[in-house]
Every structure is written in C-alpha cells, then in structure tokens.
N, C-alpha and C positions, 0 to 999 in steps of 0.2 A: 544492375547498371547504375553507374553513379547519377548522383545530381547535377554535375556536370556535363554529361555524354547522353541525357536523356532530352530529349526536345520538349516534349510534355511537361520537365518539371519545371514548378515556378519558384525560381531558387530567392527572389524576393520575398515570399510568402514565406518560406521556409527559413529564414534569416529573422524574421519580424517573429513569426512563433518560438524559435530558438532563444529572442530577446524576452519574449514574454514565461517561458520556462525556466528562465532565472528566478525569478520571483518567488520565493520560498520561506515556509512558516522560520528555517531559521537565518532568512536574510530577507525580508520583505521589503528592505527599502535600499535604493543601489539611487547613486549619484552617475551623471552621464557619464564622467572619465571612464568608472568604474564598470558601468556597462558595455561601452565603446571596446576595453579593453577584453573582458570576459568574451565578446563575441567577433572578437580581431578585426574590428569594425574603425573606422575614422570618425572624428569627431563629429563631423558633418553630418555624417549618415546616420550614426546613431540617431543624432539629432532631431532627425528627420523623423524616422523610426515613435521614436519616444513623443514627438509631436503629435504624430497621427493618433496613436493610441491616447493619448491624451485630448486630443479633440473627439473623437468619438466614446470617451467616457470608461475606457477602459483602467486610465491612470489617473493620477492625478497630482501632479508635483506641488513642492511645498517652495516655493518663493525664499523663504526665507535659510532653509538649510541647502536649498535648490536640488535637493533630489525626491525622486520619485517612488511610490506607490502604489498598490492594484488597487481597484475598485471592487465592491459588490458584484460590478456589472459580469465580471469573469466566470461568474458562477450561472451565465445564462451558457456560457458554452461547454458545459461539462456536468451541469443538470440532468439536461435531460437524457445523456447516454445513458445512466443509471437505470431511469425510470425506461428508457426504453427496451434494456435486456428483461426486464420484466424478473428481474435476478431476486429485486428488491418484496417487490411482493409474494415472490414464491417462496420466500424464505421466514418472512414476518412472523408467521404463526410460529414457527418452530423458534426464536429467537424468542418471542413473549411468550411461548409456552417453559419451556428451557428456565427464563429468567424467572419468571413468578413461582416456578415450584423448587427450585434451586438454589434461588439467589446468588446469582452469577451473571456477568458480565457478559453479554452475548454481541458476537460479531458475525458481519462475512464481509469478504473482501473478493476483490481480483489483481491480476499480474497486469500492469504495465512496464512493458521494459524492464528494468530490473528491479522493480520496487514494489509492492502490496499496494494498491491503494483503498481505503476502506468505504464499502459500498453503504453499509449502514452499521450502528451500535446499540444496544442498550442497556444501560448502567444497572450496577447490584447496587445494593444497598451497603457495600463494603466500601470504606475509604481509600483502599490500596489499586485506585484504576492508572489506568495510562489518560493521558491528556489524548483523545482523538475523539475526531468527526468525519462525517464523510467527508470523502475528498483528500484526506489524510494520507500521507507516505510512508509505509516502512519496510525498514530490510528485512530481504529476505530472509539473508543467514539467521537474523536472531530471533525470528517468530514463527509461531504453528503453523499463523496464517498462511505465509509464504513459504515453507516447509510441505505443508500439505498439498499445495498447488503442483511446484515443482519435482515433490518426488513422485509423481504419477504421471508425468509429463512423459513423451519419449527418452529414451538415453542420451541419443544425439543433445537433444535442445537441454538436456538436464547440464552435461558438461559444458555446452557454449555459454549458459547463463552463469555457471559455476566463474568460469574463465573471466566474466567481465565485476566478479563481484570484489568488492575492496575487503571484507570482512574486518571492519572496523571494529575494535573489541569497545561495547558498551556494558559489561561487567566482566567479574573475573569469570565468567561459567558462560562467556557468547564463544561461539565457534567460530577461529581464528582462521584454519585454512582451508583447502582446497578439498584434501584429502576429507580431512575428517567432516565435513560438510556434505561429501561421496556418500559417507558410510553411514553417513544419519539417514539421507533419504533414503539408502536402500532399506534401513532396520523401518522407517515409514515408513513405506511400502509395503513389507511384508507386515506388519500388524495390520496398517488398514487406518490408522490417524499418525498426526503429529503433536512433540510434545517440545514447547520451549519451557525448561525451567530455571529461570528469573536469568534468562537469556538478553532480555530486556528491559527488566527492570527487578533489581532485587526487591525478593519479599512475595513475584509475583508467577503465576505459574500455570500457564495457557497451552490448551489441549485445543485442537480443532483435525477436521475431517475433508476430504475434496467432496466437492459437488462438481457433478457431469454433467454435459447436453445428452441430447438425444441420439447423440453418434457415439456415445461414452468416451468421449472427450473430456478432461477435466476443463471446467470454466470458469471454478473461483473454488473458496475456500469459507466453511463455515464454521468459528470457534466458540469456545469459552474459556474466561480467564476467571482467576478467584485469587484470593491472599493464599499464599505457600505454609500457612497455619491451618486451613481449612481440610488439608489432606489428613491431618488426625482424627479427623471425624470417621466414624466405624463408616466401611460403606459408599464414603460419600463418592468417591471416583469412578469404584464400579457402574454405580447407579446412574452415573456421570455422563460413563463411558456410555450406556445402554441406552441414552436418552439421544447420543450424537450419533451412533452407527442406525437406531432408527431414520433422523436424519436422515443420514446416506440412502437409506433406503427408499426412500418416501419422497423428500425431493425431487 
C-alpha cells in the first residue's frame, strides 16, 4: 500500500527523512534550491524542513555560502541500531583475531536497501585500504561484502535487488550488468564466500563470507581485504580462506 492510500502513514515524516538521506559522504553540503529541487519540494517548504532540522541540531547552515550541512548529532540516530543487533560484538573476536595473525583488513557489514553499509572495520598494517568507517555505503555489485549477503539471499529478492542496481563501472574489472552479476552470485553460493578482485579499487582484493541469524537467514556479511600482491605469498589465501569459513561456522 502506497504512502498515499495508507492512513497510518506520516507522509511529512517521510518527506523530512528523504531530505535528510540526501546528505552523503559524496555530496554533504546541498544549498536549499538544490534541496527543494532533489525532493520536488517548493521553496517554502523546504525551508521549513531545513529550518527544523537546523533548530534542533541536526544541521547547520553556513550564512555565508548559505547552504547547509549534517551535524555529529545524526550519528545518535543510527548508533545505536548497530550496537543493538549485537552483530558488532559477536563478530569482534573474529575480526581482531583474523587481523592480528593475518594482517589484513577485517570487516562486516549489512544490506540496507541497495547498498552495504559497514557495521565495523579494522585496518592491516597495509597501505592499500579503502577510505571507510562505520556508517559507510557501498555497492553492492563491486564488493564481497554485498556479494556475499545477496547471493544467499532467496532468488526472488536476489533478482529485485539485481533490477534496481545502476552497476556503475568503478574499475575496468567491476561488474557491469545484470546478467553477469546473476552468475557471480550463483558461482558465490556454490563455494560458500565471495570474491571482489580490485572490483573496487585497483591493487585491492576482498574475500568475505555471509553470516546468519538463528533462523539461517543471511543478516550481514563478514570480510577481508589485503593488497592484490599479497596473494603470491605461498598459502596465504588458503589459510585465509580456512580462517573465514571458521567464521561461518562459529558465528
């Protein structure tokens, strides 16, 4: 049932967070036109909008270029989900164990909508990492992380996710359509992890596995990434691998 034809919904509410979902690591600062426009909104109301959120702390506009910004504050509404799946602690051990005997780059993450968001990380001692923290977005297509989640997902919802994805090419080796994005997750799936290599960022080359609830639901995704030099080492992947389908296990 739409948001229009639902009595329950508060399509106000819904409009204000849609305004605040703009706000992103690669657009963090939107002037009102700018806004008003992005959410087919009039100037007035945006207005409005961006006022409120600015009075209670959430924004904070700059007078002088006269657009607006997120605050710190935003980070009280999306804290605590983390800490409250209890995702984060269940996983820590194996993240700092993984990193300190490996020296690799340890993550997990979960699916919102169609993007990875990452739930925690922690850094190798390698210079070749991705710029992220928790809280962080990323496509699906081009990571293990979101590779891993989706292809263990039902069919159904594997293909609807498929359908709304853009598959932006971020190297020459990201996965461009439909199709062949299909046939990835099914070769994930039958091994049992996923593999972006330097899908997202050349040089770099991220393995990760699904983690399940107690209903063997998949409900996030837990990886690691290393420099794409690192695989000539005799071993080193095997050993890798053995250390992340424990993981799976254990989890």
């Amino acid at each position: 049932m739409s948001g229009s034809a639902d009595r329950e919904f508060v399509n106000s509410l819904a409009k204000g967070l849609n305004l605040l979902m703009c706000f992103t690591k690669d657009r963090p600062v939107w002037s009102l036109t700018e806004m008003a426009r992005a959410n087919g909104m009039n100037l007035p109301t945006a207005r409005r909008y961006l006022y409120t959120f600015t009075k209670l702390g959430f924004m904070v506009k700059d007078e002088t270029s006269r657009t607006f910004q997120l605050t710190s504050k935003v980070m009280q509404l999306g804290g605590w989900v983390f800490e409250s799946m209890g995702l984060r602690d269940r996983l820590m051990p194996f993240m700092k164990s993984i990193r300190n005997e490996m020296d690799v780059t340890t993550h997990c993450a979960v699916l919102e909508g169609i993007q990875i968001v990452a739930v925690e990380r922690i850094l190798s001692s390698d210079v070749v990492n991705i710029d992220l923290s928790a809280g962080s977005r990323l496509p699906i297509h081009a990571t293990s992380l979101g590779k891993a989640i989706v292809a263990f997902m039902d069919h159904k919802e594997q293909k609807k996710i498929a359908a709304l994805l853009e598959f932006n090419q971020l190297t020459p080796h990201t996965i461009t359509d439909v199709k062949s994005f299909l046939r990835d997750l099914k070769t994930t799936r039958s091994r049992g992890y996923a593999v972006a290599d330097q899908e997202l960022n050349i040089g770099l080359k991220t393995l990760a596995i699904p983690i399940f609830n107690k209903k063997g639901q998949v409900e996030a995704s837990f990886g690691v990434s290393f420099p794409l030099s690192r695989t000539q080492e005799p071993g080193f992947e095997d050993l890798l691998m053995e250390r992340l389908f424990e993981v799976k296990n254990k989890a």
